[in-house]
DSSP file (Angstrom, degrees, kcal/mol; ACC not computed):
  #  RESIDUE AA STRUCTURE BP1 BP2  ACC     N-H-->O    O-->H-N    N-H-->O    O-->H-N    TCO  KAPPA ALPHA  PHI   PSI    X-CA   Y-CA   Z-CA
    1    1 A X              0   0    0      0, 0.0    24,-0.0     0, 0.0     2,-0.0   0.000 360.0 360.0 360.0 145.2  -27.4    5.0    0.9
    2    2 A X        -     0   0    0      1,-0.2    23,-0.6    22,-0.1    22,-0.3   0.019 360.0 -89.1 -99.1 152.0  -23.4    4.7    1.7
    3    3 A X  E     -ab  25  37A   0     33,-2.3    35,-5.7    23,-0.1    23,-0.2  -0.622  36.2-143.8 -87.4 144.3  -22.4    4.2    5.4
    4    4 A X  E     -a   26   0A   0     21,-0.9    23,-2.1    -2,-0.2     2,-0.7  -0.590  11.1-124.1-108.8 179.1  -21.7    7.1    7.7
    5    5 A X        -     0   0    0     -2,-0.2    10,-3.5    21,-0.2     2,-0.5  -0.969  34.6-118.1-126.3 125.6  -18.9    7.4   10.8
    6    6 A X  B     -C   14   0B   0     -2,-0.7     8,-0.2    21,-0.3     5,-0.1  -0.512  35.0-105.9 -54.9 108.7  -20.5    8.1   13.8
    7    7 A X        -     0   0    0      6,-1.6     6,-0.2    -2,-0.5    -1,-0.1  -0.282  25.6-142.4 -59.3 117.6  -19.2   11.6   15.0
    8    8 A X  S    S+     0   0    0      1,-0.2     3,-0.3     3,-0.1    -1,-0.1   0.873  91.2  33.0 -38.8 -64.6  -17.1   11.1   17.6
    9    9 A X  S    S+     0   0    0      1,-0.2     2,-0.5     2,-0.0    -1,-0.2   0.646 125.1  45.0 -53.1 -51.6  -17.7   14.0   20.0
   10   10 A X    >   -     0   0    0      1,-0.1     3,-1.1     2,-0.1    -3,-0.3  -0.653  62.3-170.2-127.9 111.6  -21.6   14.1   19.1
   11   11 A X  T 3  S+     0   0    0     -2,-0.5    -1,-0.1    -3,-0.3    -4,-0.1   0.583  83.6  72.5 -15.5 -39.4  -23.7   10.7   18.8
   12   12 A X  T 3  S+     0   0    0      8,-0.1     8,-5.1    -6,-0.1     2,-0.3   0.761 101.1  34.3 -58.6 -35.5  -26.4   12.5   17.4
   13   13 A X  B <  S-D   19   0C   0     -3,-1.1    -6,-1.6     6,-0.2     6,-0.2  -0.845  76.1-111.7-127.7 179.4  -24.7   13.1   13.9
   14   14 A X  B >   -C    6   0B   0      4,-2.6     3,-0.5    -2,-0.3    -8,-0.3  -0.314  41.5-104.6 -85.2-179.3  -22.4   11.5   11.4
   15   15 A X  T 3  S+     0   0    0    -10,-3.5    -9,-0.1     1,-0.2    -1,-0.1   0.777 124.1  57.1 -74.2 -24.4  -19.0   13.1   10.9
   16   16 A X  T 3  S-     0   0    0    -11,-0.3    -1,-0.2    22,-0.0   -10,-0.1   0.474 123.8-107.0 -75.5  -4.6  -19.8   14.4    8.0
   17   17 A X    <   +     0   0    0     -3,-0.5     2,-0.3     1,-0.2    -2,-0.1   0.940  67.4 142.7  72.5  47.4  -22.8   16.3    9.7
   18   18 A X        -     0   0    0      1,-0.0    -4,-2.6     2,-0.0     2,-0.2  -0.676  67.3-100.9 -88.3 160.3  -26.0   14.2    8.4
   19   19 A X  B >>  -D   13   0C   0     -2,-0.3     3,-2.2    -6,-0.2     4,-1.2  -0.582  29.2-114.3 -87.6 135.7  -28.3   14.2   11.4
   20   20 A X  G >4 S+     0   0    0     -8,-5.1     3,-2.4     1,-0.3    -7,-0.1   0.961 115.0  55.6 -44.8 -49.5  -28.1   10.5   13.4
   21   21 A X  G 34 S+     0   0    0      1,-0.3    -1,-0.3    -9,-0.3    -8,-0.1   0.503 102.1  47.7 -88.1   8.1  -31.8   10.0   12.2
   22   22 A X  G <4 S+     0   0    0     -3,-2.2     2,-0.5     0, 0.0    -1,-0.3   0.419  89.1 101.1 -95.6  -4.9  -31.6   10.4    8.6
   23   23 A X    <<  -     0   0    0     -3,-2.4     3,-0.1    -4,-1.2   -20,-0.1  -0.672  49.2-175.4 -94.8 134.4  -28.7    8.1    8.4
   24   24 A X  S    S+     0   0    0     -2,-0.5     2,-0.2     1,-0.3    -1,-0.2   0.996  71.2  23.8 -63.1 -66.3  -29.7    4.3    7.1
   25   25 A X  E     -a    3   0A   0    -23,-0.6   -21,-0.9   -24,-0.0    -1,-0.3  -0.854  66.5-154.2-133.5 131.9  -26.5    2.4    7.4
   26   26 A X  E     -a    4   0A   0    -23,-0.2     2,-0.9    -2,-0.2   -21,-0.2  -0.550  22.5-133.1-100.2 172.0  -23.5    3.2    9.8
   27   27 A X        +     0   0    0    -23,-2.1   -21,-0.3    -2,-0.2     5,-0.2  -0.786  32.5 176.0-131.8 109.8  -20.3    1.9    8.4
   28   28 A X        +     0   0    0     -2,-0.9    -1,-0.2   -23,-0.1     4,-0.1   0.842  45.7 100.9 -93.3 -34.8  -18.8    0.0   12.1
   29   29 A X  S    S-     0   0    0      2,-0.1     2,-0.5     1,-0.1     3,-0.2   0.044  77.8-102.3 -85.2 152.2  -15.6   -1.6   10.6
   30   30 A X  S    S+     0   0    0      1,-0.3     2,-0.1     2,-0.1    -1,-0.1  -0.999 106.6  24.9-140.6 130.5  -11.9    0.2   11.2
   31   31 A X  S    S-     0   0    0     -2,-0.5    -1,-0.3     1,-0.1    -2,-0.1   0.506  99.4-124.8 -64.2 140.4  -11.0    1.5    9.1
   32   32 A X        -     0   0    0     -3,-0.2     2,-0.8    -5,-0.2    -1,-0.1   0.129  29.6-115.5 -59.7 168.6  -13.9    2.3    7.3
   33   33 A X    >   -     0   0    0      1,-0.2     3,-1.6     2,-0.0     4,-0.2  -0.877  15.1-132.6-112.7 136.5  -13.8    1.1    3.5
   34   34 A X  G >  S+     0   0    0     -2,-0.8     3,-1.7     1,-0.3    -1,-0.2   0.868 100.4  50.8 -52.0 -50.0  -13.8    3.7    0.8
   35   35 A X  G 3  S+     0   0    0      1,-0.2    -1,-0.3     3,-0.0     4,-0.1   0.824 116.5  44.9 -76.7 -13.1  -16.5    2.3   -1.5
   36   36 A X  G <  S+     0   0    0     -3,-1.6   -33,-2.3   -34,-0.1     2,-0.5   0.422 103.7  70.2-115.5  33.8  -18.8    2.0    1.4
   37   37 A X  B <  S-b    3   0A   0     -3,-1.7   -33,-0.2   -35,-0.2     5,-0.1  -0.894  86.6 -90.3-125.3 129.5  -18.4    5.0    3.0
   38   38 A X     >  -     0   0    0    -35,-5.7     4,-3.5    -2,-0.5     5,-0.2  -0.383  25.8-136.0 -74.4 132.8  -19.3    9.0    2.3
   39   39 A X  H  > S+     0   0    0      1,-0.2     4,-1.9     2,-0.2    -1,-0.1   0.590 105.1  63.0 -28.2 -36.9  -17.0   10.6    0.7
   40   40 A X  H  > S+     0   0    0      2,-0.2     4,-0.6     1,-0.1    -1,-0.2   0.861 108.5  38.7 -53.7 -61.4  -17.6   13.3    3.1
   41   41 A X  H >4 S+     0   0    0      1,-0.2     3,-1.7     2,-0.2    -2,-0.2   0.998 107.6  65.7 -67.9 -49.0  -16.5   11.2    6.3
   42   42 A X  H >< S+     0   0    0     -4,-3.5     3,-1.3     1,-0.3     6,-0.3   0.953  95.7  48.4 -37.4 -59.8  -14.0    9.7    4.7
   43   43 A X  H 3< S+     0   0    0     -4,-1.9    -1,-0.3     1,-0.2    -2,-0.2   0.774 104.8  75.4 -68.4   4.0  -11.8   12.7    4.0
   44   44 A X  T <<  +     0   0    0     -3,-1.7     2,-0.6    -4,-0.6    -1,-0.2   0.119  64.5 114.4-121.0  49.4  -12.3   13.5    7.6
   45   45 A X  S X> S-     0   0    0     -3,-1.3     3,-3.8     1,-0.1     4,-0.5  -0.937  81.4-114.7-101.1 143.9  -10.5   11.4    9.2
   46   46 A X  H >> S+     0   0    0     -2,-0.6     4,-2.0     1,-0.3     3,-1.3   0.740 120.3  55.5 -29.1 -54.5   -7.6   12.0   11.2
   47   47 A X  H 34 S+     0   0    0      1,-0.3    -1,-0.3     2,-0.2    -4,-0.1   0.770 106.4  49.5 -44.2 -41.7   -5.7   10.0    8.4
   48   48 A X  H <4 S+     0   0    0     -3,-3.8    -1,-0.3    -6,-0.3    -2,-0.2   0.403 109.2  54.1 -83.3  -1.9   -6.9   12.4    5.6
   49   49 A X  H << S+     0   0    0     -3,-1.3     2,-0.5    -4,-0.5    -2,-0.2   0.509  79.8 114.7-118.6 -19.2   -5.9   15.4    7.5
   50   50 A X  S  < S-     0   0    0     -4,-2.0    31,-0.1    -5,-0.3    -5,-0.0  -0.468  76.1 -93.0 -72.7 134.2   -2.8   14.6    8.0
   51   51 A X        -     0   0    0     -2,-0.5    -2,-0.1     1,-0.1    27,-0.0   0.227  54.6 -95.9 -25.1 137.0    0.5   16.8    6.3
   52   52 A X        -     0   0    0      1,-0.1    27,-0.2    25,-0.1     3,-0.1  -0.056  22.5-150.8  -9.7 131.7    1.6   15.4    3.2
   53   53 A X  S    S-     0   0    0     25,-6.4     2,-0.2     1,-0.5    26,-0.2   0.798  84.5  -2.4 -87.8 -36.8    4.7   12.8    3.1
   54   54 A X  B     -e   79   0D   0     24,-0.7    26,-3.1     2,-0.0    -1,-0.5  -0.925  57.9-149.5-148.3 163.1    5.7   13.9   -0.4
   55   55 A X        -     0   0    0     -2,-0.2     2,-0.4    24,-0.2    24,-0.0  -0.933  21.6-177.8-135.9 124.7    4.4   16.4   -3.1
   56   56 A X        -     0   0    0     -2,-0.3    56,-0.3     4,-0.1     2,-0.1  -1.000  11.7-154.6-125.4  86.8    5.2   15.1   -6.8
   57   57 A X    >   -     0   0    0     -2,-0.4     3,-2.0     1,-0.2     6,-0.2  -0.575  41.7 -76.3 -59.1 154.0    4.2   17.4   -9.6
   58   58 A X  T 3  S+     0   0    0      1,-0.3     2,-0.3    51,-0.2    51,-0.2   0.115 121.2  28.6 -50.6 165.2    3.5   15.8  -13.1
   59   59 A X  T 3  S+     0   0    0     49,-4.6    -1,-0.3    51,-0.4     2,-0.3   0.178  87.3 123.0  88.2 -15.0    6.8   15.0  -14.8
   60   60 A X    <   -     0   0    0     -3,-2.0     3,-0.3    -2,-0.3     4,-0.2  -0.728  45.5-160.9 -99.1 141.9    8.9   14.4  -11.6
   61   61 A X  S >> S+     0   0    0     -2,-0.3     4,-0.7     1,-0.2     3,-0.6   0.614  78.0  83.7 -86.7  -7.7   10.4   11.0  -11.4
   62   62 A X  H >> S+     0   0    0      1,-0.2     3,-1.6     2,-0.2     4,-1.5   0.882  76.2  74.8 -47.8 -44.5   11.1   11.0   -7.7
   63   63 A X  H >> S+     0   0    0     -3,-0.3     4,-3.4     1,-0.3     3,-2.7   0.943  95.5  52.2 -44.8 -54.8    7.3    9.8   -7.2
   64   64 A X  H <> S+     0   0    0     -3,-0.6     4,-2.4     1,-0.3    -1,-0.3   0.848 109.7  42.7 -66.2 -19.3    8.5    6.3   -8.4
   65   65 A X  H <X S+     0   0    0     -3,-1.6     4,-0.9    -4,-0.7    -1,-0.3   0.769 113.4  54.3 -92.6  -0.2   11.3    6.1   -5.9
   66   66 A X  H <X S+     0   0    0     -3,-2.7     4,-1.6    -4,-1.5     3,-0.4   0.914 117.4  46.3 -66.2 -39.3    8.3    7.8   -2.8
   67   67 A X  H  X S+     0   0    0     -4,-3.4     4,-2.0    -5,-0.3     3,-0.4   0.983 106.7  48.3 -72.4 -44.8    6.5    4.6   -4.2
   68   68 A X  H  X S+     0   0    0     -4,-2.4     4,-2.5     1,-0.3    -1,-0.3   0.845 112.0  56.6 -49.8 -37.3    9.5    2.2   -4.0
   69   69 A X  H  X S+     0   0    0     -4,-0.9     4,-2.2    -3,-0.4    -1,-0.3   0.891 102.4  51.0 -50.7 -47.8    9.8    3.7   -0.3
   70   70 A X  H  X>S+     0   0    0     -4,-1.6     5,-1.5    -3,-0.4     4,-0.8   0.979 110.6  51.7 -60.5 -42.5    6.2    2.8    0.8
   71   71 A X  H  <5S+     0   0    0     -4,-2.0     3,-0.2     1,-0.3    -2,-0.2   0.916 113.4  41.5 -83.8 -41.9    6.9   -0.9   -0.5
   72   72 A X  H  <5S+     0   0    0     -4,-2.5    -1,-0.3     1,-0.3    -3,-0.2   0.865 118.2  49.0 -81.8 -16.6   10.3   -1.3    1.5
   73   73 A X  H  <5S-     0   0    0     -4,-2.2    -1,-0.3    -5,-0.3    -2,-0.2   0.609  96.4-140.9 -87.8  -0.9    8.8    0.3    4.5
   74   74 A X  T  <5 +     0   0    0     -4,-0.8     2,-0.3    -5,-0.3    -3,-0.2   0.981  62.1 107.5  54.2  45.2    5.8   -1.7    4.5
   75   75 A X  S   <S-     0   0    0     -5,-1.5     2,-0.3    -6,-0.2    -2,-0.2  -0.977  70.5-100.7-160.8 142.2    3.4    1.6    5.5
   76   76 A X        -     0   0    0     -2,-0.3     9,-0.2    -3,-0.1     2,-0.1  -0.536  37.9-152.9 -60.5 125.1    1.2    3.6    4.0
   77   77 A X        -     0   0    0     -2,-0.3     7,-1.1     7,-0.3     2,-0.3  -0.267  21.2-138.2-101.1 165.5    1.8    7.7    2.4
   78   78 A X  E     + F   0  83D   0      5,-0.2   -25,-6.4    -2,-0.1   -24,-0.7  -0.786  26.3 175.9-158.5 111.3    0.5   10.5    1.7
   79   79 A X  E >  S-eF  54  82D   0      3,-2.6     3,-4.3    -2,-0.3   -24,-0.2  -0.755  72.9 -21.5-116.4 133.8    1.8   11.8   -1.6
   80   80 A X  T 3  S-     0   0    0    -26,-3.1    -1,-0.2    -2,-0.3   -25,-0.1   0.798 129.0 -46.9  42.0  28.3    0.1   15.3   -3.0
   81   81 A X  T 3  S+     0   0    0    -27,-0.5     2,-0.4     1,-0.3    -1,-0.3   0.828 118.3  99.5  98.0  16.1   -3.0   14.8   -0.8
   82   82 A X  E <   -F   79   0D   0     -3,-4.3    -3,-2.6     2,-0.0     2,-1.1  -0.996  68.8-127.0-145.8 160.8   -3.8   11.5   -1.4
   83   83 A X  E     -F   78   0D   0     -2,-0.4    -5,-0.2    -5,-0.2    -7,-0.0  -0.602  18.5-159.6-104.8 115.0   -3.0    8.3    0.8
   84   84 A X        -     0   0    0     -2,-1.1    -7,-0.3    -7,-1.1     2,-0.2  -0.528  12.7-145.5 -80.3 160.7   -1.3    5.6   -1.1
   85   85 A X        -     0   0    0     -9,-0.2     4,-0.2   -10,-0.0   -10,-0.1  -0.713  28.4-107.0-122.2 172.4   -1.9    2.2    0.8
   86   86 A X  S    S+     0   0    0     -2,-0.2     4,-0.4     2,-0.2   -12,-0.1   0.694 115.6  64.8 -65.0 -30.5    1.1   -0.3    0.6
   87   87 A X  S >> S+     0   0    0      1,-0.2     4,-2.2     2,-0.2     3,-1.1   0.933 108.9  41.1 -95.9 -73.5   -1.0   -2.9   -2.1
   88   88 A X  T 34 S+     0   0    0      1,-0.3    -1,-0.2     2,-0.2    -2,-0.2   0.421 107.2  57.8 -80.3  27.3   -1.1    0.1   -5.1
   89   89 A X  T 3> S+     0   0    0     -4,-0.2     4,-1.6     3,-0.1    -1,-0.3   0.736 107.4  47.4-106.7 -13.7    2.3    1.3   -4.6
   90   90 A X  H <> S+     0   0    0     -3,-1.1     4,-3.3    -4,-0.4     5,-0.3   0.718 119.3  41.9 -72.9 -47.0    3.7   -2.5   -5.4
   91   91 A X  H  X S+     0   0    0     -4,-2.2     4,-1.4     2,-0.2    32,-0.2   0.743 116.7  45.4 -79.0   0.0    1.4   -2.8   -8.5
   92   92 A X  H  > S+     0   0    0     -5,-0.3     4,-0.9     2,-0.2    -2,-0.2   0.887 119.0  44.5-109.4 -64.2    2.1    0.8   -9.6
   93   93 A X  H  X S+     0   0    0     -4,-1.6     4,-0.8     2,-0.2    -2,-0.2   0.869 113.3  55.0 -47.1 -62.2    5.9   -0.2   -8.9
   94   94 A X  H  < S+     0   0    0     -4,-3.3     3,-0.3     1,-0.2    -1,-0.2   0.912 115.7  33.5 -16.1 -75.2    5.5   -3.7  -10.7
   95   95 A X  H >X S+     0   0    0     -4,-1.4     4,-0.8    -5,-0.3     3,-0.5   0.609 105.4  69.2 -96.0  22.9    4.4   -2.6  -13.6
   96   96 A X  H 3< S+     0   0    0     -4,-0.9    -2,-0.2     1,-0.2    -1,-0.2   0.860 101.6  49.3 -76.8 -20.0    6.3    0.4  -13.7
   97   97 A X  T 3< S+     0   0    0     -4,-0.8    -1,-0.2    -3,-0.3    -2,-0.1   0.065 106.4  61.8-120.5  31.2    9.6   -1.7  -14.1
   98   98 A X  T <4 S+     0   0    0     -3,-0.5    -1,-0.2    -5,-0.1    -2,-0.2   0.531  88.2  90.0-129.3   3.9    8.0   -3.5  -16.9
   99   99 A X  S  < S-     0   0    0     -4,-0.8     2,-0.2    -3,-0.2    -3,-0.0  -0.382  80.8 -96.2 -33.7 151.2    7.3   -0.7  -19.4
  100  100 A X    >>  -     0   0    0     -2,-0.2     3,-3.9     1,-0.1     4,-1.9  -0.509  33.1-113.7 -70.9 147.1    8.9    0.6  -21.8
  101  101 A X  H 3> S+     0   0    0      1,-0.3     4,-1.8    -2,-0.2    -1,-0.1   0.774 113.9  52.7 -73.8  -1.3   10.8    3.6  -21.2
  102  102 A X  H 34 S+     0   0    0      1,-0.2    -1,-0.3     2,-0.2     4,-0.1   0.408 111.4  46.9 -80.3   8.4    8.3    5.9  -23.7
  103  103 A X  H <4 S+     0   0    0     -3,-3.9    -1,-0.2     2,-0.2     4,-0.2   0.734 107.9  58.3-108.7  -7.7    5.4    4.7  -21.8
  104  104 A X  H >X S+     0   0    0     -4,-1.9     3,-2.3     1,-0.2     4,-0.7   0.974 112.9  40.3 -44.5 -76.3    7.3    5.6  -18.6
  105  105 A X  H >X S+     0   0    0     -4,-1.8     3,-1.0     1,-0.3     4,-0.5   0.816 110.6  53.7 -43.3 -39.3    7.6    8.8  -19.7
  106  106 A X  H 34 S+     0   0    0      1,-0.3    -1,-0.3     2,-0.2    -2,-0.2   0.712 112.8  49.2 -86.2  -2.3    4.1    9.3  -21.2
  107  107 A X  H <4 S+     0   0    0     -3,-2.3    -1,-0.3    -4,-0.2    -2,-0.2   0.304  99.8  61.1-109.8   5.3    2.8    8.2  -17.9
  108  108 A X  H << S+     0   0    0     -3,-1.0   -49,-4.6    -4,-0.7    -2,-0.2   0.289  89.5  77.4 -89.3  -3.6    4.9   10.5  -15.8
  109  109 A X  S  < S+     0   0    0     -4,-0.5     2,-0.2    -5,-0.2   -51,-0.2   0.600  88.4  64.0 -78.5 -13.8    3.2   13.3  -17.6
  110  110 A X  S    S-     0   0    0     -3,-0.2   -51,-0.4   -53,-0.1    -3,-0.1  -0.642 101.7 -76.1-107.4-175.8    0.0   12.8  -15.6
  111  111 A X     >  -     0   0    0     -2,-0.2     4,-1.3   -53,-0.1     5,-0.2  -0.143  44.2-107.5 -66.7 179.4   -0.5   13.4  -11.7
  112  112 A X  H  > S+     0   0    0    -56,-0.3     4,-2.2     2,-0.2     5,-0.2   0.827 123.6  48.5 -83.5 -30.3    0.8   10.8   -9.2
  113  113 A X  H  > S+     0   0    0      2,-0.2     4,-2.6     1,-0.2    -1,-0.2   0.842 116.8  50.4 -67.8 -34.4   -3.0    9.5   -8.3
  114  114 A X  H  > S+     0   0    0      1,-0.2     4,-2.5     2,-0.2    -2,-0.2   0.998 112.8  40.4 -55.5 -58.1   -3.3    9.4  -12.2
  115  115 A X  H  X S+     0   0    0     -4,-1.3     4,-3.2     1,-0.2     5,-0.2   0.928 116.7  47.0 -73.1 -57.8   -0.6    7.7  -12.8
  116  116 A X  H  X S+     0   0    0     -4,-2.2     4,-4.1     2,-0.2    -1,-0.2   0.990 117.7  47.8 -39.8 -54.2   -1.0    5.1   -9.5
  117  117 A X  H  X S+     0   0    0     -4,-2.6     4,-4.9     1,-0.2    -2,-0.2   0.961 112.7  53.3 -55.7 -44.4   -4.8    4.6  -10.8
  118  118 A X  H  X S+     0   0    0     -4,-2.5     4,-0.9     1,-0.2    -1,-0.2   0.829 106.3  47.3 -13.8 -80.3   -3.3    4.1  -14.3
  119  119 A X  H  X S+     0   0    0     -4,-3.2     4,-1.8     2,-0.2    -1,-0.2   0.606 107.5  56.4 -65.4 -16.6   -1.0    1.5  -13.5
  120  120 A X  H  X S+     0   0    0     -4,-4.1     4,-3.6    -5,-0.2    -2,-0.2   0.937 101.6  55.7 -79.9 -34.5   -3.6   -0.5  -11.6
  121  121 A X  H  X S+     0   0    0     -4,-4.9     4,-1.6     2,-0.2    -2,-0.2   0.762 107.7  49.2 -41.2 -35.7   -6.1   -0.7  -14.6
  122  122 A X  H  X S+     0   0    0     -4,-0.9     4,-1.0     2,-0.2     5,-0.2   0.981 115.2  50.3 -78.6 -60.3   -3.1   -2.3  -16.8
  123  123 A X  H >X S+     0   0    0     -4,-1.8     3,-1.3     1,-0.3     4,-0.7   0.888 114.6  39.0 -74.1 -37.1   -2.7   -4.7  -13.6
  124  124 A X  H >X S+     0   0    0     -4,-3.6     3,-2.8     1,-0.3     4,-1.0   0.984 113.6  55.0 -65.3 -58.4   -6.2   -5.7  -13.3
  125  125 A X  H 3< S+     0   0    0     -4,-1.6    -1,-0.3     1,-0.3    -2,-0.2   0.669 112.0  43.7 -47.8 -29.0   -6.6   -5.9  -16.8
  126  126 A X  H << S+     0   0    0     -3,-1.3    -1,-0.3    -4,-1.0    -2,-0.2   0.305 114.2  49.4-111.6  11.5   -3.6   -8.4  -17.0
  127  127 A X  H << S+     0   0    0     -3,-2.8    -2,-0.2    -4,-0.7    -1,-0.2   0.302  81.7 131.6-127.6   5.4   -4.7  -10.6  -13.9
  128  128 A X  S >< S-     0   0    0     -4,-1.0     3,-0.8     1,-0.2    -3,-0.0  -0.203  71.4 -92.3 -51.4 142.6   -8.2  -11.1  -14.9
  129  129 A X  T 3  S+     0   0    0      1,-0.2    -1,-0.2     3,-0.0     3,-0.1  -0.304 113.2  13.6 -69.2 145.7   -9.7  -14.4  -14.9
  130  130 A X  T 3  S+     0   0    0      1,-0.2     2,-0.6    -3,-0.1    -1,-0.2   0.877  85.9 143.6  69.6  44.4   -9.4  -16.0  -18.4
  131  131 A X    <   -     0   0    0     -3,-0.8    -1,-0.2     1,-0.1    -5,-0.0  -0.927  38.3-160.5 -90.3 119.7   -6.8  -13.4  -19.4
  132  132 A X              0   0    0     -2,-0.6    -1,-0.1     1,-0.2    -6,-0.1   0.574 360.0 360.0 -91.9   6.5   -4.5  -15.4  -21.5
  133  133 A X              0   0    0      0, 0.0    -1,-0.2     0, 0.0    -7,-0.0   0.471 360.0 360.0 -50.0 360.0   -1.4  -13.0  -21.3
């Protein structure tokens, strides 16, 4: 079972409202870490609840200059409802200015998390060990 965050306000359950004494594993680090955390708690944190920073729809190229923003401010967004951290908006930005401009385009066609998640697969793919690129 996935780690829970301890409800603030009641001890007895997690934030996500599992009962204290069904929960295995509590997940003590801050901030908590997404793969070891329920989904549930996770989006309820203060952080996840907060307003948008930007809203991007497919096709607009303004996303790449909100990302180019996170990088020079050195802080973390929250574009269309998801919270970009400083680490993918540099790889998304990286290889973004190493495409060509039809794959630019064919990747501005999806949403901005698509498009982020997108560009990190290419970078993992191309920093793997015993990649010979």
């Amino acid at each position: 079972m996935s780690g829970h965050i301890r409800h603030p306000r009641d001890p007895r359950q997690s934030v996500c409202g599992v009962p204290a004494a069904v929960v295995l594993r509590w997940e003590t680090d801050a901030p908590p870490r997404t793969g070891y955390t329920c989904e549930d708690c996770y989006t309820l944190l203060p952080e996840a609840a907060r307003p948008d920073d930007a809203n991007h729809r497919p096709d607009d190229p303004a996303l790449i200059d909100t990302l180019r923003q996170i990088v020079a401010s050195r802080q973390h967004a929250k574009i269309s409802g998801v919270l970009v951290d400083l680490w993918s908006a540099s790889v998304t930005i990286l290889i973004w200015d190493r495409l060509r401009p039809d794959n630019q385009q064919r990747l501005l066609t999806l949403p901005p998390h698509e498009l982020i998640l997108r560009c990190i697969a290419i970078y993992t793919r191309l920093t793997e060990k015993g990649n010979s690129r």
